[in-house]
N, C-alpha and C positions, 0 to 999 in steps of 0.2 A: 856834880862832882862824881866821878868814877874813882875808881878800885882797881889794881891789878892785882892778878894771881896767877902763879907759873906751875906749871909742874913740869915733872918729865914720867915715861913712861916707855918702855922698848916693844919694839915688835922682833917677832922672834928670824932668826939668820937666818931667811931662807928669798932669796930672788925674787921668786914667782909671788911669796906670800907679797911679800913688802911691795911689790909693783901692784896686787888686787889690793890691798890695802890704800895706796893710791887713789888708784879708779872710784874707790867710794869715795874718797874725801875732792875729788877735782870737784870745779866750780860745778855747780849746780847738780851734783851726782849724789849729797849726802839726802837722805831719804826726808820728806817736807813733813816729816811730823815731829822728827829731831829734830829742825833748825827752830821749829815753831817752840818746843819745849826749853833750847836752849836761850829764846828770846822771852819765854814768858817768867823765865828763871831772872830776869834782870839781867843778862849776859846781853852787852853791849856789840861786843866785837868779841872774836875767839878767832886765833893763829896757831895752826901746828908749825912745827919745823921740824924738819928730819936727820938726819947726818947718821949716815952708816943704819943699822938699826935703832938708835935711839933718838926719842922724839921731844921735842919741847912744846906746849899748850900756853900758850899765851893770854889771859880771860882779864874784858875792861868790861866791868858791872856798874851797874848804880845801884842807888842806896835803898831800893827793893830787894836786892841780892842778898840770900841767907844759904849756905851752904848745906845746912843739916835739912834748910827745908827743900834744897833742889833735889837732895837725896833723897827725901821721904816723896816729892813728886815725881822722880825718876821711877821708883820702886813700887809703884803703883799705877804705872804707864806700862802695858802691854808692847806696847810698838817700843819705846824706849829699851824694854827688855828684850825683847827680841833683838835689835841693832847693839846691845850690849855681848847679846849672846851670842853675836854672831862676828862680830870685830874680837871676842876674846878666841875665837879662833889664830887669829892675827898676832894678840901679843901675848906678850909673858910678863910674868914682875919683874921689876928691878931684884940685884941682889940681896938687898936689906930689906924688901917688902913682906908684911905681912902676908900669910897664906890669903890668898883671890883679892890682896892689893891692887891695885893697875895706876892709876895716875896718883905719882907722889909728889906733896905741896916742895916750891923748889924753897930755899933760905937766901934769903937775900943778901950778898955780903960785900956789896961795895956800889955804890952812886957816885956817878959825877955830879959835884958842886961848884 
């Protein structure tokens, strides 16, 4: 049994950013020590989508999946810091985010039944 979780998250108006911003996330161009930690996280699948500067993240987990603990293993990953440090080049907060917020959980408000 999987999980979904959305967020959104923008990158900041600029052309040339949002195009390098790209070129990291095309198939096989995201760096193999982040695909590796996104998978050891219980992240099944993960989807961005883009439209204009703002982005949607897509995440199907299984029931390994703890958020607070991806965070404490993000944040004790060098290489993860690094690739965090270095795509916040790339984006900005949302308007309602917290100072050094980035990806905010999205609310779910309507399923087809």
């Amino acid at each position: 049994m999987t999980k979904r979780y959305c967020y959104a998250c923008d990158l900041k108006d600029d052309s040339k950013l949002i195009a390098e911003y790209k070129a990291y996330h095309a198939e096989g161009k995201a760096w193999p020590e982040i695909t590796k930690s996104i998978k050891n996280a219980g992240i099944v699948d993960m989807q961005i989508y883009l439209t204009g500067n703002r982005m949607f993240m897509i995440m199907e987990v299984n029931e390994t999946f703890n958020p607070i603990r991806k965070a404490e293993m993000d944040a004790n990953n060098p290489k993860v810091q690094e690739w965090e440090d270095l795509m916040w080049d790339y984006q900005q907060e949302l308007p309602w985010a917290e100072k050094g917020e980035k990806w905010i959980p999205l609310d779910k408000i309507f399923q087809l039944k």
